[in-house]
C-alpha positions, 0 to 999 in steps of 0.5 A: 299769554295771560295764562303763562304770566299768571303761572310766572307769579309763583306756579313754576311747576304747572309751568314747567308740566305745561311745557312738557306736555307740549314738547312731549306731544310734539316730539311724539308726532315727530318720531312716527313721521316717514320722511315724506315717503322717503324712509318708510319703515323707520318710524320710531314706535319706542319713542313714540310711546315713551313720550307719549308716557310722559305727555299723560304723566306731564298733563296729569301732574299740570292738572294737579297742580292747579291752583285751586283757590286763586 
């Protein structure tokens, strides 16, 4: 939490790539999920790797826009 006020003083774009990270991870892991066994066979590798492209591309860019000398 102290992390996120820190980012609110000014940093909106790390903010906003830390973000998208998460939400990319976590719907990555929700688009291979198999219903419970229910629906196998209908996992969605395409979107799989699209959000995976943009969970690196996201922790990248979190990374380099670090504030470096605050």
């Amino acid at each position: 939490m102290v992390l996120w006020s820190y980012n609110l003083k000014g940093n909106t774009m790390n903010t906003f790539f830390s973000f998208t990270t998460i939400l990319a991870a976590i719907m990555a892991v929700g688009a291979i999920e198999d219903c419970g066994g229910h629906c196998a066979g209908q996992e969605n590798w395409l979107m799989f790797t699209i959000m995976v492209a943009i969970m690196l591309v996201s922790g990248i860019m979190t990374i380099l826009t670090l504030n470096k000398g605050q």
